[in-house]
Each structure stands twice: as C-alpha cells, then as structure tokens.
N, C-alpha and C positions, 0 to 999 in steps of 0.2 A: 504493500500500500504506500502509494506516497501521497504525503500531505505540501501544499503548496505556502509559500509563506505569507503570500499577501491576501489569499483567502481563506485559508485553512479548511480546503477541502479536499477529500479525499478522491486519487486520480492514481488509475493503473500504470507501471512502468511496463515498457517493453522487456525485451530480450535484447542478450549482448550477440553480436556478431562480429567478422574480421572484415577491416575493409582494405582496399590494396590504394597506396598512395605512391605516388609515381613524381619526381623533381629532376630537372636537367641545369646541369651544373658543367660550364666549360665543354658543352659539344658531350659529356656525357650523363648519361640517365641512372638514376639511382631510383630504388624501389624499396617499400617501406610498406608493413604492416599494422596497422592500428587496429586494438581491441576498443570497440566501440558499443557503448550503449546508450537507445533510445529512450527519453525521458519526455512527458508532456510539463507542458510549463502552459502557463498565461497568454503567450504568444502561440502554442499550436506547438508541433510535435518538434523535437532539437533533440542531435548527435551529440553527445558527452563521451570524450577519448578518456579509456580507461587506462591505458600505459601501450607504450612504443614493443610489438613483438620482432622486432626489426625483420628479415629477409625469409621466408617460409618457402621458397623454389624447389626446398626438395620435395615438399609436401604437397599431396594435387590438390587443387582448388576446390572437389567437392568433399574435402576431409575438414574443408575450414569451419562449415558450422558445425559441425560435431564439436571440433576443437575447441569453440566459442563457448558449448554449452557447457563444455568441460572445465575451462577458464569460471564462468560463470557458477555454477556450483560448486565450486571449489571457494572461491571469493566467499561465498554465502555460509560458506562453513558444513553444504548437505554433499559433501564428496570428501573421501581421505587420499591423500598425496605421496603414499608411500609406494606405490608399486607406480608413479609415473615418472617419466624421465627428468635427469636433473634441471634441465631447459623447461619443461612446463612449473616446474618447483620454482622455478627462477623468474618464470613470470609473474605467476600466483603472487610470490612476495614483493616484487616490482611492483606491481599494483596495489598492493597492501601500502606500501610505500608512500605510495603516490597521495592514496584516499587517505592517510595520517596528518600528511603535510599541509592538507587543503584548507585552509581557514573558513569555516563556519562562521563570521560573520560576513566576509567575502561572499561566500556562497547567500547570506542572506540578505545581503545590498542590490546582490547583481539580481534578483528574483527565480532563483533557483529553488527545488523543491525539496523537500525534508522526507526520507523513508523514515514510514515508523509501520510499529505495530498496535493497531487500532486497540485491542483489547489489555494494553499495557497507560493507554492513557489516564490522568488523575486528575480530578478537580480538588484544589486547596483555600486554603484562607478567604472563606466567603463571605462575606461583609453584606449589613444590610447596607441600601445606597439609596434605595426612593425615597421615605420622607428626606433623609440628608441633601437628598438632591435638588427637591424642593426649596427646602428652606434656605442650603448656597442660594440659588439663583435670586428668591426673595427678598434675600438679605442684600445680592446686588444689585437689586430693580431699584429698591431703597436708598441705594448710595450709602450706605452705612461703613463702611470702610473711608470714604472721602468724609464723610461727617466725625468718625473717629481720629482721623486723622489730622481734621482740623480744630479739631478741640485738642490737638498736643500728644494724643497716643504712640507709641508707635505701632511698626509693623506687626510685631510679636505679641503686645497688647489686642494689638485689632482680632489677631488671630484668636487666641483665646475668649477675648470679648463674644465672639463669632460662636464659636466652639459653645461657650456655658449657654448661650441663649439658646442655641439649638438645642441643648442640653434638657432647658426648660420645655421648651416647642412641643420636644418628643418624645424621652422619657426622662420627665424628670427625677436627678439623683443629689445629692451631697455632692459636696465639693471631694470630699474623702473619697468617695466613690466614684468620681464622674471619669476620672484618667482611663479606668478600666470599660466605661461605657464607650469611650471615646475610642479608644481601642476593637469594641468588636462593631464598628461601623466603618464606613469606607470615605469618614470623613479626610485621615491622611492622606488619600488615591486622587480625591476631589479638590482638597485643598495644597495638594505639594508637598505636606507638612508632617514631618518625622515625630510623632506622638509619643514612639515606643518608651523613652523615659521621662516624661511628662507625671509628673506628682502632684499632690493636692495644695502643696505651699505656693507651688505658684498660682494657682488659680484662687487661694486667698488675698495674695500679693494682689494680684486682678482687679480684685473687688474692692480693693485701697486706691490704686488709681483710677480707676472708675467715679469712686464718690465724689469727688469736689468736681464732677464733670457731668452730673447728670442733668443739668437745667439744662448748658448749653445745647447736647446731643439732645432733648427730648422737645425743644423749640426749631433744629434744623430738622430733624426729622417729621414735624406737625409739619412743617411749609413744605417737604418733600411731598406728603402723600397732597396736599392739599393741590399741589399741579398734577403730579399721575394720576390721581383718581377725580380729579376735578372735583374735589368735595364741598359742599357748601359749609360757609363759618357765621351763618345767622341766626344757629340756635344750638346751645351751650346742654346739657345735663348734667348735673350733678348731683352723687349719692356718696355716702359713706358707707363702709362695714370694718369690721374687725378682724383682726387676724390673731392667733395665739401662741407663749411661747411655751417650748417645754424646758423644766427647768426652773429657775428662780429669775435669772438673765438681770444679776444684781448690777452688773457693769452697765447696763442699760435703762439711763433715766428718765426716758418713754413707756418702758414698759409698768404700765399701772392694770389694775385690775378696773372694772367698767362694764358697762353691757353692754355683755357679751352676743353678738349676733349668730357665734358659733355655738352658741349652748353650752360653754366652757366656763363659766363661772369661778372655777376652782383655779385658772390660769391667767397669770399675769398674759396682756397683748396691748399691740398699739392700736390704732384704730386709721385706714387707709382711707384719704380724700380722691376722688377718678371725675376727670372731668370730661365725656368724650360730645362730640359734635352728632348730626341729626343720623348719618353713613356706618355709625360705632367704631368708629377713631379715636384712640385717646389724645389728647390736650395737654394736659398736664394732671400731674397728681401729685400728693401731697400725704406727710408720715405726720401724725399727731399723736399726743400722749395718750393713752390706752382709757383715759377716763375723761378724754373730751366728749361735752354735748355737741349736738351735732349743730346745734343754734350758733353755735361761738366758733363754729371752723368758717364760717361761711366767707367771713370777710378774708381772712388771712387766704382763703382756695382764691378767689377773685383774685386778689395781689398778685398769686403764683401763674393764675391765667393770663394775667394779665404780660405778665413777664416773658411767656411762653408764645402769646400769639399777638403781643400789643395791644392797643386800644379798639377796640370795634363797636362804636357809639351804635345804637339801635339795636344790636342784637338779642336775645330773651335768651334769659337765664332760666333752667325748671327746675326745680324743686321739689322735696315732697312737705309733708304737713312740718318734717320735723324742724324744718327753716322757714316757717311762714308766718313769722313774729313777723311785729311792726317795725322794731330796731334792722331786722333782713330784709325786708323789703325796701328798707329806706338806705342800708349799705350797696343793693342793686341798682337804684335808681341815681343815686351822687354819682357813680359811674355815666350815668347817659344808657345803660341799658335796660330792656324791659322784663318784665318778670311774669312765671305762671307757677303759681302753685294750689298745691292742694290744701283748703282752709282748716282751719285749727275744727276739732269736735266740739268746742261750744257755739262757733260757727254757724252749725245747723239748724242752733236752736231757732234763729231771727227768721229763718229760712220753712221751718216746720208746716203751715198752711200753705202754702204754695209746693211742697213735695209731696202733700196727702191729696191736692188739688191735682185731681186726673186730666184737665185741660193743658194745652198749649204742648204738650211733651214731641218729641221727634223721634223716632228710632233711629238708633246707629247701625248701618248695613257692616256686619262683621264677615270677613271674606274667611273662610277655614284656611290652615294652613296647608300648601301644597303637598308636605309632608305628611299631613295626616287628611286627606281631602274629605272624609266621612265625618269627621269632628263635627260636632253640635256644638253652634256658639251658643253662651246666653244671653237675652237679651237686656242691653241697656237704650236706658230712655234718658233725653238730654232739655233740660230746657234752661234758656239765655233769659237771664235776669240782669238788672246794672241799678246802681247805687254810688251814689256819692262820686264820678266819675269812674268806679270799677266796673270789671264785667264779670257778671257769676253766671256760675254753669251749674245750677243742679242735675245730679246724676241720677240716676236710679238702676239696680243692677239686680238679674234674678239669684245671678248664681255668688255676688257679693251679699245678698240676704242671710244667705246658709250660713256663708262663712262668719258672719258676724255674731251671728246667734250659736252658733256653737263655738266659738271663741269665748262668748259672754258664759254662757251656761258652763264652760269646762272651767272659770276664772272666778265664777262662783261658785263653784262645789270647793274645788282648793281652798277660799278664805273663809269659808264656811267651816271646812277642815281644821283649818290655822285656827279661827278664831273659840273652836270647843276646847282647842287644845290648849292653847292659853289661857283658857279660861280652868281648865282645871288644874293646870298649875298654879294658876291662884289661890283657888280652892281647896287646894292641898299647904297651900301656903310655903312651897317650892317658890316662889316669886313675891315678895311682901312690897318692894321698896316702890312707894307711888311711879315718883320718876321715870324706874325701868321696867314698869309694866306701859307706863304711855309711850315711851321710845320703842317699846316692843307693840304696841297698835301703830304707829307711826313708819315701821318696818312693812306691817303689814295691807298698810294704806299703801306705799310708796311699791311692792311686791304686787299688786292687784290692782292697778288704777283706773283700767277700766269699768271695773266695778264696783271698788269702795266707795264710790261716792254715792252709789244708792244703796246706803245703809250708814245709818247712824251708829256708830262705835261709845259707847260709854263707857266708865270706870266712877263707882260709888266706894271710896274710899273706907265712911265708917261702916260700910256694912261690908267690905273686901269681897264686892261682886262685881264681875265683868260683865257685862251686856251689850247687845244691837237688836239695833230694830230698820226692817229694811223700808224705805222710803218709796211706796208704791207710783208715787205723781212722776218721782223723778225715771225710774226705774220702764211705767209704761211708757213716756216720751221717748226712752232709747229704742223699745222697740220697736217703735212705730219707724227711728230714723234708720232700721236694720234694712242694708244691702242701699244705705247712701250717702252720697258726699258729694262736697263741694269743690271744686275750681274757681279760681280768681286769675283775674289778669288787669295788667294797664292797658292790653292792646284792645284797640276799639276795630280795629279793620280786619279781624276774623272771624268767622261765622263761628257757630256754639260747634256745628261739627269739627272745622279745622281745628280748635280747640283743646277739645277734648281727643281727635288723634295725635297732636304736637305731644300734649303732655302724658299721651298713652306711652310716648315715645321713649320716656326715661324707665319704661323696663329693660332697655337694652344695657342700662347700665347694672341692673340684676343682672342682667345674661354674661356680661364682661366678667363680674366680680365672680360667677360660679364658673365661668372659664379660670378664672387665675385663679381660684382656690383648689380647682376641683385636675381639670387637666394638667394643668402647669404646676399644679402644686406649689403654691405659694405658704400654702399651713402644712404641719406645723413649724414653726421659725428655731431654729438650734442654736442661728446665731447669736453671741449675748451680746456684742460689742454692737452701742447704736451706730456705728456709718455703715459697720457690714450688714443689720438687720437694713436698714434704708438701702442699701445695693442689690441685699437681696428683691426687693420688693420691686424693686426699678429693674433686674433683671426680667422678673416675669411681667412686666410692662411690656418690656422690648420683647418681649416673646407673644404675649398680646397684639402688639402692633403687626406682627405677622402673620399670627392667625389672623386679624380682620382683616388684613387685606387677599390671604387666602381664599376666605369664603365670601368676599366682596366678591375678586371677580366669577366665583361659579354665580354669586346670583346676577352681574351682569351681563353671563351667561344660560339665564334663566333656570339655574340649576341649583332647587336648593338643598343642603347636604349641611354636613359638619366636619370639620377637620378630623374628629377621631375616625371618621368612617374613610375618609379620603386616606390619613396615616394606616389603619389594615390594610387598607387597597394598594396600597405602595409597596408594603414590608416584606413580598415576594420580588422587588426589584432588587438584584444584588449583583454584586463586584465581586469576582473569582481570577482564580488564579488555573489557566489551563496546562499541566505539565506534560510536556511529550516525551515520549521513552530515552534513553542515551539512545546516539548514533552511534556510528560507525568511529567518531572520533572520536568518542569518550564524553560527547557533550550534551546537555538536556536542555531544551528549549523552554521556559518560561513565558507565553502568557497575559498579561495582568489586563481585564477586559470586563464590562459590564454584559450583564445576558439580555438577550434580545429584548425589551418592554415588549410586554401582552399585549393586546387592543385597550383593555381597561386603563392601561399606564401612561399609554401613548395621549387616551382620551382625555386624562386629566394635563398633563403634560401641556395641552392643544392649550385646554383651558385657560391655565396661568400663565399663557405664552410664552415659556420656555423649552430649550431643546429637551429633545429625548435620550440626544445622546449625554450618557454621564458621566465618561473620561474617554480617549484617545488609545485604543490600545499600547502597551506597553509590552515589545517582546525582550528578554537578556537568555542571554546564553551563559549556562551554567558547566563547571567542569563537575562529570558524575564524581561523587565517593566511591570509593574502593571499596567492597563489601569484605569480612574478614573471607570469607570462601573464593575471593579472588586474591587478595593477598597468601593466601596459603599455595593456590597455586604460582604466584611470582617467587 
C-alpha cells in the first residue's frame, strides 16, 4: 500500500522491472541496466531507479523480468539470498544502500509517496478542538488580544488571559486545576503555544495583572460589540445578585454576610452589580460588599456606567421594585436619563379600584417561545394610567396570581410557626428579658415581610404572654392585589404595551446572572484575596461577553439554541495525531490534523462565521526506537 503525502491516501505501487539504458560517449556507446520501479504519485504514474545493475549481455532479455521479481522480493524481505549468486547478493545490498541514504524529508518536499502498512496505522493524542475552536475565533472577532494589549498586557499575558476565559466558557475549573484542562484540549495546536509546563502560579500571577485593568478592557470591549453587532445603547438594565464564599475569606473586606439570593445564609459573599443593554450585552459591572441594599448600589452602578460607555443623555435606565425609591429615581434623572421601574407594594394600594375595575384593560399578545412552540402563555392584562406627570401601567397576571398566593400562604404558615415557638419559650420562661423577646418579634417581622404586616405582634409584659392577632382589612386588600403590579415611567411617548415589553426586558438580566453562576460557574468563590475575588468575577464577565455574542448571532440567524447545547454538538470535533508505521528508513511519519467537521459542525461553524478548518496540518518525521528484540539482534 502506498500512502501519498499531500493527501494521504491510499494508492497501489506497481512492480519493479529492468530497463536497458543506452549513452554515446566519444563515437562510442555504453549500455547500462537500471532496476526500476513504478510508483503512482499526484501527477499520474512515475519511474523511481532503484540502483545501477550495470551490463547484463550475458543474460537474455526474456530472463530480465524474472530477475526483477527476484531483485524485488528479495528487497521486501519475502525471498532468502543464500543459494543466489554473489552479483544478485551485491545488488540486493546496493539497493538496500541506496533506499538508506534517501532523505525522507527530501522525499516528502518533492511529493513522493510513503509505503506503509495500512493495518499498523495509530491514532494518538486526541484533543477536544470544537468548543476551543469556537471560542479562539470569538475571542478574535472581539479584538481582544489588541484590546489587551492596549491596556499594557503583554503577549504571554494575553495568552493566558485567553486560555482562563475559555476556561470559564467551557468547562469551568480552578486555577489549580485549569493547566491540566488546558492540556487535554487542543488549545496549544490552535494557539502555537507550548502549555506542557504551564502551572497554576502563573495563572494566579494573571489575575494580579489583570485587576487594575478591568475598567479599561470592559469599556473597549462595550464599543467593540457595539459596531459588530450594531447594538443599540438607548436602554440600560440593571439587577443585582449574590454570589458566595467558601470559607471565612477573612482577607476579604467585601465579603459580609447579607441576602442571600443563593439560599446561602450561612456564607459570607459579595453581592454583583450587571448592567447589560436591550441585545444582552454587558456594560459594565460592578463588586459590592456582600450586605449592600440594592437601593444604595444604584448611584455608585451609574458612575461605573457611566465611565464605561460615557454620557448618553435620554436613555432609560430599568429597574426593578428594589431601586424604585424616590432618592433613585431622582439619582436617574440628574443624569439626563429616563427611568422605568417597577412601583414599591404600597404602590398598589392608591391604585386598588381601578385594578378591581374590569374596564379599559388590553391584552398582551405573548408569542410562545420557539423552543418550546406548544407553551401556554398566561395571560396579562395592561392598562395606562398617568398622574402627577408619570405614567403607570397597571398589570394584571393569571399565572402571577398563583404565584403570589402561594408565596403569601407558604410565608404564613412559617411565622405562624416562628411565632408559637417563641411564644412558648416565653412560656416556659427560657426567654424573660423584655428587650430580647421584642428584638426577637422584630427578627421575625424583618424574616417575613410580606406578611407580618397583616398581623398584629404583641408582648404583655406583666402577664409574660406573647400574642397576635391577624389584621383581616389589611390582609383581604392583598389578596385582592394577588397576580398585580405596577410600572412607572417619565417616558410619555410609549404606549402601555411598549412598556410593559421594554421592562419585561430586564429578565435577560436573570438569564445572564444564571448563565455566570450556573454555566461558567462563577459560585462558589475560593478566592479570599479581594482583587482576585473581583478578577475572578470579571473573568466570567468576559466569558459572558462570548456566550452573548455566540447565541446573538444563531438568533440573527433565526436559530434559537443555547450554548451548552451548541458546546455537546462541538465536543466530537477533535485534533489527532495520525502515526504511520517506520519505513524503510527507520523513520515514522507524524500527523498532527483536525478530523473532518460533520454536517452539524460545519453548520454551526456557517453560523458564527468562522472557518471550519481548525489548524493546518502538521506532518514531522520521527526517527523509530529500537525495540529491545531488535537491539538483541544488532
């Protein structure tokens, strides 16, 4: 079998035979035997001289093929050479000679073909390569290597920078652990870049120069996507959540304890500011002490936005209830921007006869998600009220009904719980001291709020009895507001529906934040040192920034998906290493090649418009080892 080297495919050799070569020198003629064999190449069939059997005159011309096949099997090692004469023994090794001396990279410049034996071939060091491949090309649509670069990185830095983000993208590990992920991916084949002793020090080292660098890189990169993907910057979202540490992370003094949006009460965390645009781009973001309200980050997030994309007088800020003080609306608007949020629950009350009034309401046409095309939305009803220069949007929701009443009802069984319980350790006189029986109703007010207020809490000192009584008037007005809420805005030039979809719009910032917690894993935080906990958190940013522009363009290709489903789809694309047997000259041919992309590979590939191809093959020629059964016979 011969393999060919510029396609590596498999092609039949011919038979050796003798050819008669005839040269005229000074009026006389000289004759000259060559053992030749036919080989296919690229260019169609070619004569390869196997060694000089110089003058055969004695011998008759129809003895020559015989003599060829016998030269030829003998070569091959399927003939023994002792009962033939010392002149064929003399050729046999002339030729042996010959094919020793022949340079095999020679041979594989000039496009000549490699004998092997098919059933001796091996595939080695396979690497995954499709998400990797992805996220290179991503990474340089971005320009994030010239954005690193101009913030002061260098080369080596960028790389790594590069490396831990992908790290985040696609599976994320520790720093401790990441060298060896990094290792069974085919990011060194991709990148150029010799990983093999790459350790976890420096990729903490990383994360040191990284931090006093993360404003500028997260403002050139916003004005990046904002020309590639043409995205619009006239409407801002912003939410908060929390993230937690394991650990004490004394060195860190951010991390406080606070509500917990992870249900983590027991663990110190900071609490993450995201600010992304209407497309789910992030803006900027911002690390806060782990027991900020979310009223009191508002101003400081603005400042940082500000810093990141400049002034943009007119644009709307959205919010949710937990920023819709008077003090916040009024830090939105000294800016020159507009605001929509969703009104505080006592809100409602002003609001009560015109939500029970079944006149004027609108229906919201809710389109199901493509993803789930059989989904049953439920229905909301919207109606546009204005006061005092604002505009309100009463909502009404079927399936925000449920959820509110059994929130209510689960929030009452609990303080209801709490409060027999406290009450017979009164009783039992386990708890005497006035003071810290009312610090302890005051626990349980501030632990149940939406419910404590419809019920009266008492404490009768000389008779050391705890009591409540629950508050009927107040109690049926909530359920009457169950499954509604309000919207407010300055803007006067949108209808109740634009509205109420604008501000539907700040779930994508839920959707980011269960991205970076959940995919990218951004929780839980190991780091204790705060610049590397902020670096940490600014990596799964930038790792953010990639998944949205990932799934940006499948849906500008009407295609809508999720990156962990595109990352399985990928993780059969891989990087091998193809080993062909020793030759003739002692030598093994090496390889290093991605496998063919599927249809599925190619299709996403189309998608994010980047190549399919994911490195240049790489062939080296290796010298075989000597196995000890050949040293025994040298």
């Amino acid at each position: 079998m011969v393999l060919h080297d510029t396609e590596w495919s498999a092609i039949c050799s011919g038979q050796m035979y003798i050819r008669k070569s005839t040269r005229t020198y000074k009026d006389k003629t000289y004759t000259n035997h060559l053992l030749v064999e036919s080989v296919q190449t690229s260019k169609g069939p070619r004569q390869r001289i196997i060694c000089s059997l110089g003058s055969l005159e004695p011998a008759p011309a129809e003895e020559w093929l015989g003599l060829a096949h016998k030269l030829e099997s003998a070569l091959q090692g399927q003939e023994s050479l002792q009962d033939s004469s010392e002149q064929i023994q003399g050729w046999v090794e002339k030729a042996r000679r010959k094919k020793r001396s022949t340079s095999p990279r020679d041979e594989d410049r000039s496009g000549s073909s490699v004998t092997i034996e098919a059933d001796k071939i091996e595939i080695e060091q396979a690497r995954e390569a499709g998400p990797v491949h992805v996220g290179h090309q991503l990474w340089g649509q971005l320009g994030m290597n010239r954005i690193l670069q101009e913030a002061g990185l260098s080369e080596r830095a960028c790389t790594l920078t590069e490396v831990m983000t992908l790290n985040r993208l696609i599976c994320p590990r520790s720093e401790h652990a990441m060298p060896d992920w990094i290792r069974r991916t085919a990011l060194g084949d991709i990148l150029k870049h010799d990983f093999s002793k790459l350790q976890d020090e420096a990729l903490y080292r990383n994360l040191d120069r990284l931090h006093p660098n993360r404003e500028h890189i997260e403002r050139a990169l916003a004005e990046k996507e904002k020309t590639l993907f043409n995205l619009d910057d006239t409407v801002y979202l912003y939410d908060l959540t929390s993230t937690y540490f394991e650990g004490q992370a004394k060195a860190n003094p951010q991390a406080k304890r606070g509500y917990s949006r992870d249900k983590r009460p027991d663990c110190k965390q900071v609490v993450v500011g995201l600010v992304l645009d209407r497309d789910g781009f992030p803006k900027a973001h911002e690390i806060f002490d782990g027991n900020m309200q979310d009223r009191r980050s508002l101003d400081k997030m603005l400042d940082a936005l500000e810093k990141r994309t400049g002034k943009r007088p007119g644009a709307t800020v959205i919010v949710d209830r937990g920023m819709a003080f008077d003090e916040n609306l009024e830090q939105i608007r000294k800016r020159g921007l507009h605001y929509l949020v969703a009104g505080l629950q006592p809100e409602r009350n002003q609001w009560l006869d015109e939500l029970e009034n079944d006149e004027g309401w609108e229906n919201i046409v809710r389109i199901p998600s493509p993803r789930n095309p059989f989904q049953k939305k439920t229905r909301v009803e919207i109606k546009r009220q204005q006061k005092d220069g604002v505009v309100y949007i009463l909502c009404r929701s079927d399936g925000r009904k449920d959820k509110d009443r059994a929130i209510r009802e689960k929030q009452e069984t609990k303080l209801i719980a709490d409060l027999q319980k406290l009450q017979q350790r009164v009783a039992k006189g386990r708890l005497k001291e006035e003071n810290k029986i009312q610090r302890a109703i005051g626990r349980l007010q501030e632990r149940y709020p939406r419910v404590a207020r419809y019920y009266e809490i008492s404490y009768d000192a000389a008779n050391k009895n705890l009591a409540w009584k629950e508050l009927t008037d107040k109690k049926a007005i909530a359920q009457k507001l169950d499954g509604s809420y309000v919207l407010k805005t300055d803007r006067q030039d949108l209808t109740a529906d634009e509205i109420w979809r604008t501000y539907i719009l700040l779930t994508r910032v839920e959707d980011a934040f269960r991205d970076i917690k959940s995919p990218l894993m951004e929780r839980p935080i190991f780091h204790h040192l705060q610049d590397r906990t902020q670096t940490h958190i600014f990596l799964c940013v930038l790792a953010y920034h990639l998944l949205a522009a990932i799934e940006h363009r499948f849906l500008q290709a009407g295609t809508h998906t999720s990156w962990w489903t595109i990352r399985q789809q990928l993780s059969t694309h891989q990087v091998i290493t193809i080993v062909l047997p020793e030759n003739e000259h002692g030598r093994i041919l090496k390889i290093r090649k991605a496998t063919t992309p599927e249809p599925e590979h190619r299709q996403i590939y189309a998608t994010l418009r980047i190549p399919a191809e994911v490195l240049q093959p790489i062939k080296t020629w290796n010298q075989a080892e000597c196995s000890d059964e050949k040293k025994l016979k040298l």
